[in-house]
PLY file of the C-alpha trace (Angstrom):
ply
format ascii 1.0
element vertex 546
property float x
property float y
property float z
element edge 545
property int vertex1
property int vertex2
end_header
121.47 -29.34 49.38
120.30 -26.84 51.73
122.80 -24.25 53.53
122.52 -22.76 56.64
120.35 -19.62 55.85
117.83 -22.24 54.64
117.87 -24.51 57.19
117.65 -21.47 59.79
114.82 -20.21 57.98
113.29 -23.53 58.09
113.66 -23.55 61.79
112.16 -20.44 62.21
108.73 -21.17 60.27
108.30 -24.63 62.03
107.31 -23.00 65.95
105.67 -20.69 64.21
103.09 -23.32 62.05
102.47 -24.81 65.45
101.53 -21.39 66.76
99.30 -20.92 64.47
97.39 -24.17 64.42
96.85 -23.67 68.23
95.53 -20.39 68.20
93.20 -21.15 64.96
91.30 -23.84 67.60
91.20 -21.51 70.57
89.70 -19.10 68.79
87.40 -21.39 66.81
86.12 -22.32 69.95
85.61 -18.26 71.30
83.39 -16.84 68.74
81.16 -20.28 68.39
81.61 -21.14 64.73
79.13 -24.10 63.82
80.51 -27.02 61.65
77.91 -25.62 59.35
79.74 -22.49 58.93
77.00 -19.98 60.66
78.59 -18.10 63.13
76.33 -18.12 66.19
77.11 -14.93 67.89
75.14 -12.57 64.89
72.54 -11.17 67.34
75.60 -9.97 69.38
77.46 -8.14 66.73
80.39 -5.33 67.99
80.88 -2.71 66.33
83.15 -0.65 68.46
86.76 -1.02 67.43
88.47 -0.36 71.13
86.27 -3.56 71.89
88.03 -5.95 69.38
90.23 -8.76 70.77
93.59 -6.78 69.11
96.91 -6.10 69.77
97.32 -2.79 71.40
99.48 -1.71 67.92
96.48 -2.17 65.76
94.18 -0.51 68.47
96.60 2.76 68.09
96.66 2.35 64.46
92.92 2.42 63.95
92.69 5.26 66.60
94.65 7.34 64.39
93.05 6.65 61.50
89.86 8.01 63.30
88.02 4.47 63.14
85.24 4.04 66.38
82.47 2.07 64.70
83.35 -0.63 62.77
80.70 -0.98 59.34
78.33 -4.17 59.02
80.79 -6.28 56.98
83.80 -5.37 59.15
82.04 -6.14 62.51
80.92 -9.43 60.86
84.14 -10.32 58.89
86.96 -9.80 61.78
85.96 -11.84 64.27
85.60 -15.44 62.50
89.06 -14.13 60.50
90.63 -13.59 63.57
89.31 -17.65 64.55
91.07 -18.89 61.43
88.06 -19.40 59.24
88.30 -19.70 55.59
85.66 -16.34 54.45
83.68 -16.13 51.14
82.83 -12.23 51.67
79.84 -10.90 49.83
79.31 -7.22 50.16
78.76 -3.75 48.57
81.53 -1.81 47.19
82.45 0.86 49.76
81.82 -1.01 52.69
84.36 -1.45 54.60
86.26 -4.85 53.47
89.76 -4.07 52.97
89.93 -3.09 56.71
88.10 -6.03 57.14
90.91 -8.52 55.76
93.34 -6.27 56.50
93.30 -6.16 60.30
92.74 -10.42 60.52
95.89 -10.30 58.52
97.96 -8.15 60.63
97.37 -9.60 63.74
98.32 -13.27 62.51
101.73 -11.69 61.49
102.10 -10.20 64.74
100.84 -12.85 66.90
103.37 -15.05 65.05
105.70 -12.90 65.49
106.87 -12.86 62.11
110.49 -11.36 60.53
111.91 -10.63 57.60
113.69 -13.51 57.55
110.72 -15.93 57.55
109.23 -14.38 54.39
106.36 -13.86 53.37
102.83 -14.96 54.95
100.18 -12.88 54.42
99.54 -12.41 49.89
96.44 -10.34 49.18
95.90 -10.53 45.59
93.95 -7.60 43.72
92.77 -6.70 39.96
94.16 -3.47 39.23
97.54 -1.53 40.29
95.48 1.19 41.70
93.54 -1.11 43.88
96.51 -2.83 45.11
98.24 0.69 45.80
94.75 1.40 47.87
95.02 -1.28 49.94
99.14 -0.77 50.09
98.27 2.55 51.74
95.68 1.22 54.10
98.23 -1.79 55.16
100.62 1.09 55.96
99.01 2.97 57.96
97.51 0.12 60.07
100.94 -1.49 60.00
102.27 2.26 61.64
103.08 0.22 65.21
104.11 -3.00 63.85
107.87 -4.28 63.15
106.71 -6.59 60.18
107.73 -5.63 56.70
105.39 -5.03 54.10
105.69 -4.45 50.27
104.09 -4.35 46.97
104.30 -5.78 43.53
102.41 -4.83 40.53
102.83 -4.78 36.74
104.96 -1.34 35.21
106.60 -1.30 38.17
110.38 -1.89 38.38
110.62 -5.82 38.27
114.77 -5.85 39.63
113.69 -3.88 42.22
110.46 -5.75 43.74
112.51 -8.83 43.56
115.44 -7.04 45.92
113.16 -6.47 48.30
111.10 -10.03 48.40
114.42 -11.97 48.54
114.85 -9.63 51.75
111.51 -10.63 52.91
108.51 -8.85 52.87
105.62 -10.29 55.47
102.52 -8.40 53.83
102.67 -8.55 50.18
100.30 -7.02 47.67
99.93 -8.09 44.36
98.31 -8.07 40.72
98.05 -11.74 39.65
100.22 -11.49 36.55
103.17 -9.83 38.50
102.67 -12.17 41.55
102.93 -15.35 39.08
105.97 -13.90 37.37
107.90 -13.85 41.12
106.19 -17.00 42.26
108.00 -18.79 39.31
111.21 -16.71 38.56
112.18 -14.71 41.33
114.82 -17.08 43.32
114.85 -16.69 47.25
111.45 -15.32 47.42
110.52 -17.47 50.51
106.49 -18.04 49.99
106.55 -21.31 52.11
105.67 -19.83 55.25
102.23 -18.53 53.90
99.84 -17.97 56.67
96.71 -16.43 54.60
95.82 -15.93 51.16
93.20 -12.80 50.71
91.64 -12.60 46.92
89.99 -9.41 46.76
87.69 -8.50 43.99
87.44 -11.70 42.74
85.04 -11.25 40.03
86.59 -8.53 38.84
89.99 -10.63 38.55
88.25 -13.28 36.28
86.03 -10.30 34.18
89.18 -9.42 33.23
91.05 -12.45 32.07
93.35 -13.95 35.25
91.39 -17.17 35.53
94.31 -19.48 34.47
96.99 -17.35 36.64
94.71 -17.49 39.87
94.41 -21.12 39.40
98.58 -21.44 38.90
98.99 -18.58 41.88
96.91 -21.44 44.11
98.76 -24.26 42.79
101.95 -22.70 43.50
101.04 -21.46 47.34
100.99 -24.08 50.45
97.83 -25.47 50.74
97.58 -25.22 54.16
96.82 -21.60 55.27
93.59 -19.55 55.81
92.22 -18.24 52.64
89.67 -14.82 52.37
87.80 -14.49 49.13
85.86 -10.82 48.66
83.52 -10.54 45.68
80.82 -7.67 44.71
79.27 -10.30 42.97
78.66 -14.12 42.83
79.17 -15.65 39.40
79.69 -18.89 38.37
83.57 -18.35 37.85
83.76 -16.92 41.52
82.50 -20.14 42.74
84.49 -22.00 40.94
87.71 -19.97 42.59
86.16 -20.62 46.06
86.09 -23.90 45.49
89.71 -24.26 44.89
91.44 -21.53 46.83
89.07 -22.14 50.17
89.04 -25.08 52.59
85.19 -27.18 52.48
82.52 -25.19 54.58
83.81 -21.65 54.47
81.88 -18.85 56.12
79.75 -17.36 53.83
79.21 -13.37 54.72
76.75 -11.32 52.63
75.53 -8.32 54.87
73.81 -6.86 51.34
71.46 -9.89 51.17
68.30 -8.35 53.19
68.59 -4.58 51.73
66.22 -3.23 48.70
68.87 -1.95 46.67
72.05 -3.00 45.19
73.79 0.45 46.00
74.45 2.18 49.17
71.84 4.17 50.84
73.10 7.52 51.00
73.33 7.78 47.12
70.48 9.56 44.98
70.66 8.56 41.73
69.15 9.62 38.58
69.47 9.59 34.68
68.87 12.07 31.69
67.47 11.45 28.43
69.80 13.74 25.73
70.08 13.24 22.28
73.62 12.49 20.90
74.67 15.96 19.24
73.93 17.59 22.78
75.86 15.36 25.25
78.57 17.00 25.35
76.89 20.23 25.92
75.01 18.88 28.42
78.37 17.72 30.11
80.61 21.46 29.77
77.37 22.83 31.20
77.33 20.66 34.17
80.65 20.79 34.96
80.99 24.28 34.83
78.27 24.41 37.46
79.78 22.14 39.57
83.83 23.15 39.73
83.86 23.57 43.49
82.33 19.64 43.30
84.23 16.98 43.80
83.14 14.74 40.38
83.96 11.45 38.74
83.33 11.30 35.01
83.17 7.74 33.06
83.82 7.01 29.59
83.69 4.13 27.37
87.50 4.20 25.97
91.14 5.39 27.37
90.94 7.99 23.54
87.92 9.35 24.93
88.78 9.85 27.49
92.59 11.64 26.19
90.31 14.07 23.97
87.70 14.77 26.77
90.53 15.79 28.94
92.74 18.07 26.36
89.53 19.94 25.16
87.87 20.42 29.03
91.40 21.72 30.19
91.80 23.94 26.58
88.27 25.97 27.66
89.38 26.14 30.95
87.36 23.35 32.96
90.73 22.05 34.85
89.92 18.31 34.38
92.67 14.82 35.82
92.58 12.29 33.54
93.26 8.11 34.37
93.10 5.56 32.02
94.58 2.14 30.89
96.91 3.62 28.02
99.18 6.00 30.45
102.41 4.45 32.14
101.78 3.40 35.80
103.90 6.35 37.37
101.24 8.99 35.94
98.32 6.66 36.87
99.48 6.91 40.38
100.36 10.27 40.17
97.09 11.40 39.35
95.17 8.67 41.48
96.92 10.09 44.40
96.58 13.65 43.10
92.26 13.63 43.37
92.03 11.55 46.70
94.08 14.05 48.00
91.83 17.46 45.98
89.39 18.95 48.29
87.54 19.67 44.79
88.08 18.74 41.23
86.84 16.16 38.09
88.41 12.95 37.15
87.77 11.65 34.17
88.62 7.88 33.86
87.78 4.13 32.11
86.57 1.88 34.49
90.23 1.30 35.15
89.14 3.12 38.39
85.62 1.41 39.04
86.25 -1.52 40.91
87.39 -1.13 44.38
89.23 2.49 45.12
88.40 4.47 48.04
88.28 8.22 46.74
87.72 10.60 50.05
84.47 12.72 49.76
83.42 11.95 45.73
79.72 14.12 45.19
79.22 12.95 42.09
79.72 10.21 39.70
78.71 10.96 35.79
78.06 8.04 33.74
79.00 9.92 30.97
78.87 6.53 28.87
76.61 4.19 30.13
78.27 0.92 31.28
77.08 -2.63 29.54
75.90 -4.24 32.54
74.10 -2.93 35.20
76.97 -4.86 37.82
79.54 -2.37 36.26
76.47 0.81 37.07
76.68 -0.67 40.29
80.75 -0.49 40.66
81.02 3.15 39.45
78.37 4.76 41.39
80.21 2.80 44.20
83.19 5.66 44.37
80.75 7.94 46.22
78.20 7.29 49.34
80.69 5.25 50.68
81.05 3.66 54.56
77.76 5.36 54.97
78.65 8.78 53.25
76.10 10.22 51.15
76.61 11.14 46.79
75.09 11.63 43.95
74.99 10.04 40.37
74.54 11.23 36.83
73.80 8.51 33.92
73.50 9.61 30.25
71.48 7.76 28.52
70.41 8.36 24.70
66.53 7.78 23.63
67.18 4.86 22.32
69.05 3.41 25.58
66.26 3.72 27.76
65.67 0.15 27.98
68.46 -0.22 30.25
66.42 1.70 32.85
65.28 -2.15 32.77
68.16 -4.21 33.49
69.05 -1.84 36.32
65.29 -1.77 37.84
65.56 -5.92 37.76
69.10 -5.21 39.01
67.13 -2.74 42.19
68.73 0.17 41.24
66.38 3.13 41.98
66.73 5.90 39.86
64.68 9.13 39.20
65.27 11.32 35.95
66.67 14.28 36.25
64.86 17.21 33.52
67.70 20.00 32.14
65.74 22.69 30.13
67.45 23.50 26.31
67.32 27.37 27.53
70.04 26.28 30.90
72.67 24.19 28.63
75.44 26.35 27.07
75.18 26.39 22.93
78.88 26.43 22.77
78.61 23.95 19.69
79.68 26.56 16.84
82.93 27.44 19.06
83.81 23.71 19.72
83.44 22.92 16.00
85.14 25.99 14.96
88.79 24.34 17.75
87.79 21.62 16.45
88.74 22.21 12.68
91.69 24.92 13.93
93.73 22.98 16.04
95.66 20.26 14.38
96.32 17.98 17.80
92.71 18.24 19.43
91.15 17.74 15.68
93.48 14.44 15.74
92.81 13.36 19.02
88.83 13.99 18.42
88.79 11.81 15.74
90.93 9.06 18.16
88.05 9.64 20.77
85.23 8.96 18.15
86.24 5.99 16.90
87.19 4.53 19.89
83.78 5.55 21.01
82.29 3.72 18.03
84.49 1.03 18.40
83.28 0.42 22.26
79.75 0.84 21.90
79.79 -1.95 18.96
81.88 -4.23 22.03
78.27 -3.95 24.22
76.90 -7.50 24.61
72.96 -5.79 25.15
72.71 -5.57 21.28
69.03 -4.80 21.53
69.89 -1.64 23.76
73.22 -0.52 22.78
72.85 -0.68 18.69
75.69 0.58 16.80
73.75 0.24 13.69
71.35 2.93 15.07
73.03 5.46 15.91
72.85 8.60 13.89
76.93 9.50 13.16
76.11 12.96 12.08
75.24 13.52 15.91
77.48 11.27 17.33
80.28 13.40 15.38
78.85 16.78 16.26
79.32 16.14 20.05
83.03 14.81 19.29
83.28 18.62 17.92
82.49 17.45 13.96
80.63 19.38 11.85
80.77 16.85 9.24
81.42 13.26 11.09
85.23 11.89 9.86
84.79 8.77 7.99
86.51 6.08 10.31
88.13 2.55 9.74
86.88 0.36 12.68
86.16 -3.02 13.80
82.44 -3.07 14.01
81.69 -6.58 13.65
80.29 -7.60 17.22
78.20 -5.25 16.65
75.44 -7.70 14.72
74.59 -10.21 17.48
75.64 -13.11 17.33
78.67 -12.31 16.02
77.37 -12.66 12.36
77.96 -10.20 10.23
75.44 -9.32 7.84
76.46 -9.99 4.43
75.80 -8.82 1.30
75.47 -11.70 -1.44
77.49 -14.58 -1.91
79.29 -14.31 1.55
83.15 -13.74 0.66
84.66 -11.60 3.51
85.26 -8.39 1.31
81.29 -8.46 0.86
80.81 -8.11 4.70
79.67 -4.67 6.35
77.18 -2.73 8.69
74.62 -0.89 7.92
74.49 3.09 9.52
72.37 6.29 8.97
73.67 9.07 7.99
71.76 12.63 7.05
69.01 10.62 7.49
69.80 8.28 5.05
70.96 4.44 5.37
74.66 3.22 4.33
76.43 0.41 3.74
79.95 0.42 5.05
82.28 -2.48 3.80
84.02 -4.35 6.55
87.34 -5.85 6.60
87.57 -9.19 6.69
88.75 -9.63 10.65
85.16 -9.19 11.61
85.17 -11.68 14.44
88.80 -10.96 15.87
88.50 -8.73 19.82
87.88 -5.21 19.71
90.55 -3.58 20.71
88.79 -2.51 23.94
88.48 -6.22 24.84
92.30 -6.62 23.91
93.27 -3.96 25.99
91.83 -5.28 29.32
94.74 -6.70 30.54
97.51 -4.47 29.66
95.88 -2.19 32.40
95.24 -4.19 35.35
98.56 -6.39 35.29
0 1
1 2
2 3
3 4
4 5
5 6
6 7
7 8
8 9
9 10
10 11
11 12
12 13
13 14
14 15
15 16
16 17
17 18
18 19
19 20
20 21
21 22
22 23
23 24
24 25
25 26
26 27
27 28
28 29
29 30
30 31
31 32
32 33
33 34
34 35
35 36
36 37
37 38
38 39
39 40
40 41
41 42
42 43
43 44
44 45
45 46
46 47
47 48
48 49
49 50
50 51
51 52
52 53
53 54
54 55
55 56
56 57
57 58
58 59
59 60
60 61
61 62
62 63
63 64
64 65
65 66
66 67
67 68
68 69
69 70
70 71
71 72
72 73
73 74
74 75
75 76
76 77
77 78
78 79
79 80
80 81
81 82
82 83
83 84
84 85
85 86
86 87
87 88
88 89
89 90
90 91
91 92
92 93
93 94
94 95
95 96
96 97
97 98
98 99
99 100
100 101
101 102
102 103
103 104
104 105
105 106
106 107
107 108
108 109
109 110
110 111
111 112
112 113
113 114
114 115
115 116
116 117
117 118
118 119
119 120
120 121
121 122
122 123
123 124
124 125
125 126
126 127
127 128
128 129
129 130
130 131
131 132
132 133
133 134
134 135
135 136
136 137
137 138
138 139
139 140
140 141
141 142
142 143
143 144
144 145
145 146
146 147
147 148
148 149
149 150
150 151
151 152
152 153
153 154
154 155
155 156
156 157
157 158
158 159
159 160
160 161
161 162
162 163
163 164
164 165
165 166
166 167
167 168
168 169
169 170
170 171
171 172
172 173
173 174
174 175
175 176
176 177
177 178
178 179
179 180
180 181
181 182
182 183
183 184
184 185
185 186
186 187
187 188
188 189
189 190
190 191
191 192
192 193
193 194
194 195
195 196
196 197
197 198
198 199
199 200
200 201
201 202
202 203
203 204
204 205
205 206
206 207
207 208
208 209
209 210
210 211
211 212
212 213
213 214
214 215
215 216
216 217
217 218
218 219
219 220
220 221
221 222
222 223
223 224
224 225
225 226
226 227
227 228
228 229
229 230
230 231
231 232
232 233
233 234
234 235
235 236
236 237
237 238
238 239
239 240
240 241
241 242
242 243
243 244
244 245
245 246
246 247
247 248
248 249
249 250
250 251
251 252
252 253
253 254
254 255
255 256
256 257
257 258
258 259
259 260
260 261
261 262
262 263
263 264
264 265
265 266
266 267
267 268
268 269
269 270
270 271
271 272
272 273
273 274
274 275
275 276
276 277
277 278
278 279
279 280
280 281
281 282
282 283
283 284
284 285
285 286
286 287
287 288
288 289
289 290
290 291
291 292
292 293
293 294
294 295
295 296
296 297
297 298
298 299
299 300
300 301
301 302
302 303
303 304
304 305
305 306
306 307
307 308
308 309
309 310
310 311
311 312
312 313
313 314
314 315
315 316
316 317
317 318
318 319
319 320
320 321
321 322
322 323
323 324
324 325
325 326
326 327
327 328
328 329
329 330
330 331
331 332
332 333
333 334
334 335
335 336
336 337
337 338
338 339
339 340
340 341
341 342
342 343
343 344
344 345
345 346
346 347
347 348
348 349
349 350
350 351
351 352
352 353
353 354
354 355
355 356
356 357
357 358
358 359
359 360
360 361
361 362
362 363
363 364
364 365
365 366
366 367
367 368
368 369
369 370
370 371
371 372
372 373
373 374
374 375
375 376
376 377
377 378
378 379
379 380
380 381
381 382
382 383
383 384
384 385
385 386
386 387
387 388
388 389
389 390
390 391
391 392
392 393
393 394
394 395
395 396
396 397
397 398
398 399
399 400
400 401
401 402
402 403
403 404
404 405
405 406
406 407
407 408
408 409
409 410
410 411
411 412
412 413
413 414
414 415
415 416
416 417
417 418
418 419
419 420
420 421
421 422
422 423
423 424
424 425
425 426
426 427
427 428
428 429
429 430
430 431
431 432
432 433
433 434
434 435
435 436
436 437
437 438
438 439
439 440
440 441
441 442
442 443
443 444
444 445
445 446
446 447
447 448
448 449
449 450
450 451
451 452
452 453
453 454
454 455
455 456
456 457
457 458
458 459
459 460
460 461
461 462
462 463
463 464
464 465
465 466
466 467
467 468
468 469
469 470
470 471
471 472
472 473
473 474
474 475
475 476
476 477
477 478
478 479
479 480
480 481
481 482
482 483
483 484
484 485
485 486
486 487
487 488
488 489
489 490
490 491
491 492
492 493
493 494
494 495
495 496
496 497
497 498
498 499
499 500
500 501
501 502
502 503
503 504
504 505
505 506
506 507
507 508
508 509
509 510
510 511
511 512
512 513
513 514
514 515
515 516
516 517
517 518
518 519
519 520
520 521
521 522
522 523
523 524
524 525
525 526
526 527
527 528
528 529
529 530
530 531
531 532
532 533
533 534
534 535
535 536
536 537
537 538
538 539
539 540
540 541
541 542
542 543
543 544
544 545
């Protein structure tokens, strides 16, 4: 039986769904939204924010935020958001859309007038807690003349306490699917009923990583009738298949990317250098050390490399951040917060921070370890040049990874090699091996870093390009600091394609193993018998983005 706070909440939401219908025609009706789902007004874009049909709140919100010109996406998105269309949003990464979604959002809420006390009605979902905290601080500040409440829920955060405050009602919510499930189905009193709008940001980057099943439960759960925004980089199968069930039939489809040349944003010169393993990280100390007053971005393959990179850069004195999936959320967002806020500095990072974030001013972005797909290339350089800023990128590539200068060129990603003559790039290799060997926690930590680097690069679906069975381990070692490569105990299975290990007689597990060179010579390595179980890089994928 219901008691009276229910039934008062209940009252409240009803005027307010009938609000909401009526406006969602009216405005329908204003912009000139075929049945189709063109919108009709595209010669007549407006890209001035002042201009915007907005409440006066949001107009002195942007206004201190320094926002005039709206980008391509935004001036496109807003308008048939504001009308109550269902959006599929197709666009480049630094382009604009979480403003886009964002200020649709807040001026339902406000036209609806919405309290505490009515819950929640506006649930943008996004892939990983730094994202979410992104878009958090943008809903803040454009929230700075509104009374609505807003909040955020996300996985290693304090569960007790997220709960408090969503029984209390929060009208904005931000969420990580596997956190936003967990309340949906445990957290009494949080009132979702009143749902207005369901925003899925990132959506392909929410399936890469393994939410299918959870989005589909999160839409099962939520009302059915509300206005739904779906934002993807990229338009897979899977996405589709989200659309399909989280949007109503004929949404507006937005891709402002579709007419350009290239997949990445136009102020960004890229380019790539050839370097044989033993001198990549030589290559890397030298570069950095030219560019400290730079604002930089370095990717790696694994959260170890990463660790070591870090400890070693900031032992000789290159002061480096470091962000990856294995530290606890408070120093992630500690040291997230940190760089966006550094007027110079290097990150280094997993792709944990890839997808999505909005770093102020980035110059450059080293590919330190080349992704496995050129959409991922296409998601890291995507931290610099953004909202029409300019950048540059850096991708290392080994000889034998040049055909992935392939899949990017079919993928139209211009890039230009860059040359750096032997005589410019520090020797520092005696010295490194020399800490190496001395120091019992970076010698520990190297050897970490260099297997998880093994381990990753045998993960890489492009078997032809990224070989694990050719790669010389002598040189791999020596630019982990090695003078004599440890001997490691991975799981190197996927690395023979097809997931078939080659075997040596007979077939019993025990007899399975890789082949790997070695002083020049060629080496069978037994394998354990879990040849076909995850890497532990695929394993991991989750535990960082719930």
């Amino acid at each position: 039986m219901e008691n009276k706070r229910d039934l008062k909440r209940k009252a409240d939401a009803e005027p307010i769904a009938k609000q909401h219908k009526k406006e969602k025609v009216d405005k329908v009706e204003e912009v000139g939204v075929t049945v189709e789902g063109e919108v009709e007004l595209a010669a007549n874009v407006e890209y001035d924010f002042q201009k915007l049909d907005i409440s006066e709140a949001t107009k002195n919100a942007v206004k201190d935020m320094n926002f005039t010109r709206m980008t391509e996406v935004q001036a496109r998105t807003i308008p048939p958001l504001m009308a109550g269309r269902d959006v599929l949003g197709a666009a480049k990464t630094g382009s604009g859309k979480t403003v886009a979604f964002l200020i649709p959002a807040i001026e339902l809420l406000s036209k609806l007038k919405f309290k505490p006390r009515n819950g929640t009605g506006i649930i943008i979902v996004s892939p990983t807690r730094e994202l979410a905290l992104q878009i958090f601080g943008v809903a803040k500040e454009l929230l700075k003349y509104h009374h609505q409440t807003f909040g955020i829920i996300i996985g290693g955060a304090n569960r007790k306490a997220e709960a408090d405050k969503l029984v209390k009602g929060v009208n904005l919510l931000v969420a990580t699917p596997g956190r936003l499930l967990d309340h949906l189905q445990n957290t009494k009193g949080f009132v979702f009923k009143n749902l207005k709008a369901l925003v899925i940001d990132e959506a392909d980057r929410i399936l890469e990583i393994g939410f299918e099943e959870e989005m589909k439960q999160i839409i099962k759960i939520l009302p059915s009738e509300r206005q739904s925004m779906l934002f993807s980089a990229t338009q897979t199968t899977k996405v589709e298949d989200l659309a399909r069930i989280s949007l109503k039939k004929g949404p507006l489809y937005i891709n402002v990317d579709e007419k350009n040349e290239t997949s990445t944003a136009e102020g960004l010169e890229q380019g790539y250098v050839v370097t044989p393993a033993e001198q990549r990280f030589l290559l890397l100390f030298t570069f950095l050390k030219r560019n400290l007053k730079k604002k930089a971005i370095v990717f790696f393959s694994s959260c170890n490399s990463v660790k070591y990179h870090a400890e070693l850069l900031n032992y000789i004195d290159i002061p480096v951040l470091d962000l990856h999936g294995r530290q606890k959320q408070q120093k992630r967002t500690n040291t997230f917060f940190e760089f966006c806020n550094a007027e110079k500095g290097i990150l280094l990072c997993t792709d944990v921070a890839a997808r999505g974030l909005d770093i102020p001013a980035v110059d450059w972005i080293i590919q330190y370890d080349p992704p496995d797909d050129p959409r991922d290339y296409i998601h890291r350089v995507g931290r610099t040049a953004r909202a029409g800023g300019r950048g540059k990128s850096l991708l290392f590539l080994l000889p034998n990874e040049l055909g992935f200068l392939r899949y990017l060129k079919h993928a139209k990603v211009p890039l230009n090699e860059y040359k750096f003559p032997n005589s410019k790039i520090a020797n520092v290799q005696s010295q490194l091996e020399k800490l190496v060997e001395k120091n019992y926690y970076l010698n520990k930590s190297a050897r970490d870093g260099y297997r998880s680097y093994l381990q990753a690069y045998a993960s890489y679906s492009l078997k032809k390009i990224f070989n694990v069975n050719q790669l010389d381990l002598a040189q791999v070692g020596k630019a982990f600091g090695f003078a004599v490569p440890p001997k490691v105990n991975i799981n190197i299975g996927s690395a023979v394609s097809d997931n078939k290990v080659e075997r040596r007689g007979g077939g019993g597990g025990f007899g399975a193993g890789y082949k790997h060179k070695q002083d020049g010579k060629e080496h069978f390595v037994k394998q354990r018998t879990s040849v076909l179980e995850k890497t532990k890089r695929e394993q991991d994928g989750r535990q960082w983005t719930r």
